[in-house]
C-alpha positions as CSV (number, residue, x, y, z in Angstrom):
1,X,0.0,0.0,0.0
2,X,0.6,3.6,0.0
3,X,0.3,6.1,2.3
4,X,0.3,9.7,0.6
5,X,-0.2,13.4,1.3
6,X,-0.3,16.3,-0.2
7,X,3.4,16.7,-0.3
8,X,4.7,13.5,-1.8
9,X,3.4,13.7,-5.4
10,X,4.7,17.7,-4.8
11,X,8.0,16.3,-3.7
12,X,9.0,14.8,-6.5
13,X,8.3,17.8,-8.5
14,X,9.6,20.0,-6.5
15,X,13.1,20.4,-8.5
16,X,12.2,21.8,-12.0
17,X,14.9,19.8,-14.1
18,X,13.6,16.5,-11.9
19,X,10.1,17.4,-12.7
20,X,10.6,17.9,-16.5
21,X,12.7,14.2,-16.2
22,X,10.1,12.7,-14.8
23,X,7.4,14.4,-17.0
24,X,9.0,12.6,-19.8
25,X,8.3,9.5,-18.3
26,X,4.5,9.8,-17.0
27,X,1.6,8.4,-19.4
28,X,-1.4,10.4,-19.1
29,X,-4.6,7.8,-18.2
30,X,-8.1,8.2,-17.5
31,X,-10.1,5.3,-15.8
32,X,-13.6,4.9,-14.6
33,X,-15.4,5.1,-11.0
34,X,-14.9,1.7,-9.8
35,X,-12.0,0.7,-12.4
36,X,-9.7,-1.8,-10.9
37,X,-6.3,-0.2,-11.5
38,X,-4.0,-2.9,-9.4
39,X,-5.2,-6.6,-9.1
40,X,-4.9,-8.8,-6.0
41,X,-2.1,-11.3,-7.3
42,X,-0.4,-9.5,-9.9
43,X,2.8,-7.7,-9.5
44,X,2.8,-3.5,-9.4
45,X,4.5,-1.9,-12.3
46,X,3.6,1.8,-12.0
47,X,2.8,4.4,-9.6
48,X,0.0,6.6,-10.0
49,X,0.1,11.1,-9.6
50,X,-3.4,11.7,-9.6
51,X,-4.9,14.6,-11.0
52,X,-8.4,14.7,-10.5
53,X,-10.3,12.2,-8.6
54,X,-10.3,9.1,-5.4
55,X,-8.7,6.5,-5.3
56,X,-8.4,3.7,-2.7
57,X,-6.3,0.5,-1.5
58,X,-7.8,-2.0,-0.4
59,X,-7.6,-5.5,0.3
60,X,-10.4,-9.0,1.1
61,X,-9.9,-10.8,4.6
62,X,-12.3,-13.4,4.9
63,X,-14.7,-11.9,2.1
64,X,-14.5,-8.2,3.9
65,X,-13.4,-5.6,1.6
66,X,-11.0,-3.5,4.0
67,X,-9.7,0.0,2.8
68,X,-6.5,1.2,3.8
69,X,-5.5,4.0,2.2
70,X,-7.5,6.9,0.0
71,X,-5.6,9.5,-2.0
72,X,-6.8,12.4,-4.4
73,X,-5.4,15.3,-6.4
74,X,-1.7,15.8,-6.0
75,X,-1.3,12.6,-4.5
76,X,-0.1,9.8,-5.7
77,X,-1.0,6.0,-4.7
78,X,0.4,2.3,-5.6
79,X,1.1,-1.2,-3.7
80,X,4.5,0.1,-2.8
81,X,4.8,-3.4,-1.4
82,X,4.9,-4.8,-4.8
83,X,6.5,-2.1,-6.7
84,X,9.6,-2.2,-4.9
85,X,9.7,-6.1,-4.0
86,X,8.6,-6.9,-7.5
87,X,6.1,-10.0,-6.0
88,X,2.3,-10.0,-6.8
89,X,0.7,-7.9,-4.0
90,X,-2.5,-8.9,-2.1
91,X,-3.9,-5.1,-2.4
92,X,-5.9,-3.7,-4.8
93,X,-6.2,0.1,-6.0
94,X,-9.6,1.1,-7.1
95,X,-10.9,4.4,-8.4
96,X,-13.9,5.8,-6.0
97,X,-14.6,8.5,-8.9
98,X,-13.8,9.3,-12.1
99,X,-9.8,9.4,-12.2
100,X,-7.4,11.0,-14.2
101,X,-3.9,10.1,-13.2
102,X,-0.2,10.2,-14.2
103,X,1.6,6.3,-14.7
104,X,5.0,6.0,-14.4
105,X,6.6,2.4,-15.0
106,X,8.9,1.5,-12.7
107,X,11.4,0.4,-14.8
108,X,11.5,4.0,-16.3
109,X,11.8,5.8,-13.0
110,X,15.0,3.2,-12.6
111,X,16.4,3.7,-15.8
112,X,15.9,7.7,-14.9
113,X,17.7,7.3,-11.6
114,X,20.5,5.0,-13.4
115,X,21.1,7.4,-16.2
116,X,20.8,10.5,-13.3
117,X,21.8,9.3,-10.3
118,X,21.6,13.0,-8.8
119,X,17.8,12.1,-8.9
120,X,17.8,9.1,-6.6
121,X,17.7,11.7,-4.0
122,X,14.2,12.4,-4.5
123,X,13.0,8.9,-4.7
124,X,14.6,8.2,-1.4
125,X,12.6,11.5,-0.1
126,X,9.8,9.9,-1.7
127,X,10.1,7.0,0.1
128,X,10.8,8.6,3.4
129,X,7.4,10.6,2.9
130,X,5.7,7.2,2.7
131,X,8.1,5.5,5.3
132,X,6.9,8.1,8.0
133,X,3.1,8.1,7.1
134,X,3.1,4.1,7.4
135,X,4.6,4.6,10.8
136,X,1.9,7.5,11.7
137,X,-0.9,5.4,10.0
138,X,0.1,2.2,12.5
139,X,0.5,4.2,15.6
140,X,-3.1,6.4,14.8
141,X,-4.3,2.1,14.8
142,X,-2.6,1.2,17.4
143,X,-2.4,4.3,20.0
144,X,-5.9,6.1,19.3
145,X,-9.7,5.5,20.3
146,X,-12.2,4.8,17.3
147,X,-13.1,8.8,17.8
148,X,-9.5,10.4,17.7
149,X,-8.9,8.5,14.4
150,X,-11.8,9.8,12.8
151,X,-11.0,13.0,14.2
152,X,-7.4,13.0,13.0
153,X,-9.2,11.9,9.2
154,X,-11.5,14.6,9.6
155,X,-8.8,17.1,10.0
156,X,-6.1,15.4,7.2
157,X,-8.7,14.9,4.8
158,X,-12.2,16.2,5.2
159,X,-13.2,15.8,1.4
160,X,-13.4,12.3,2.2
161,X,-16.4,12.7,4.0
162,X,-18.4,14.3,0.5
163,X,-16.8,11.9,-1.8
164,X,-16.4,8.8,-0.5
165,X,-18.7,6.0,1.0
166,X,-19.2,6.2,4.7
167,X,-18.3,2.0,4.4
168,X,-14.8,2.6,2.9
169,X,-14.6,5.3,5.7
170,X,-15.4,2.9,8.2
171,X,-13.2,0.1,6.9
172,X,-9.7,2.3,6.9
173,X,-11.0,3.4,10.6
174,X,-11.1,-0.1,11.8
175,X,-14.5,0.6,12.5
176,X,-18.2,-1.0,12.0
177,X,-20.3,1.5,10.0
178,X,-22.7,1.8,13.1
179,X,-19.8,2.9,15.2
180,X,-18.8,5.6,12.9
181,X,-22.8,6.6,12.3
182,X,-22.6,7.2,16.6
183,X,-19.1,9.2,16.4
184,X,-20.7,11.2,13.4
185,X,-23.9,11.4,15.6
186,X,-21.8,13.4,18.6
């Protein structure tokens, strides 16, 4: 999975001759709401910049669909899991509305940081971003009440709350649907 903000897609652009680099590698797409753009068993190739739109990871566990990570515009999402370890991931990234996104291959972002290796610096920034929200996403599980992590959504990313089903919502909150209707409720 992928954990994202609004700072790690922005990070890697942040350095115009980087930016331009990497521009020449990105593939505009466009999916549908509710396109599959990862499968469960397959192996990552690309990460995703998105440019308009939701998208979610998500995973099954005994036939519950359990999301665990939204991004939007200016984000970017993948199964970092499988990109990096190049082995089919058990995640699954879905589009929750209409998506327009940049693709970039992995093997062109290494043959970018091969042929410039002044740019692997940003990819390790990049990975650090993620690095330190995967450590903040499993202490917010681990440390916080049901209540503080919806708080702590509500303040990262209150557009979720418009645009995205109150069961996905419910799911990344490690939380029954009726719980989060009685946090809503207070």
């Amino acid at each position: 999975m992928l954990e994202s903000s609004n700072s790690n897609a922005s990070l890697l652009l942040e350095n115009p001759e980087f930016a331009l680099a990497l521009q020449n590698i990105m593939v505009y797409q466009k999916y549908p709401k509710h396109h599959i753009l990862h499968e469960a068993g397959t192996i990552c190739n690309h990460f995703y910049i998105i440019i308009s739109g939701i998208a979610r990871v998500f995973y099954f566990k005994e036939d519950k669909d359990i999301t665990v990570h939204f991004s939007a515009e200016q984000e970017s999402i993948t199964t970092i899991d499988s990109l990096i370890q190049r082995k089919k991931s058990k995640y699954n990234i879905e589009a929750l509305e209409d998506l327009e996104v940049y693709a970039v291959h992995i093997h062109d972002l290494e043959q970018l940081f091969e042929t410039n290796p002044k740019y692997e610096r940003y990819g390790r920034l990049f990975m650090q971003q993620i690095y330190i929200e995967l450590v903040e996403r499993i202490d917010d599980l681990q440390l916080h009440t049901a209540q503080e992590r919806y708080e702590t959504l509500l303040t990262k990313k209150p557009y979720l709350f418009q645009r995205v089903s109150s069961k996905h919502i419910a799911s990344f909150l490690s939380i029954t649907p009726e719980t989060l209707s009685r946090i809503r409720g207070k």
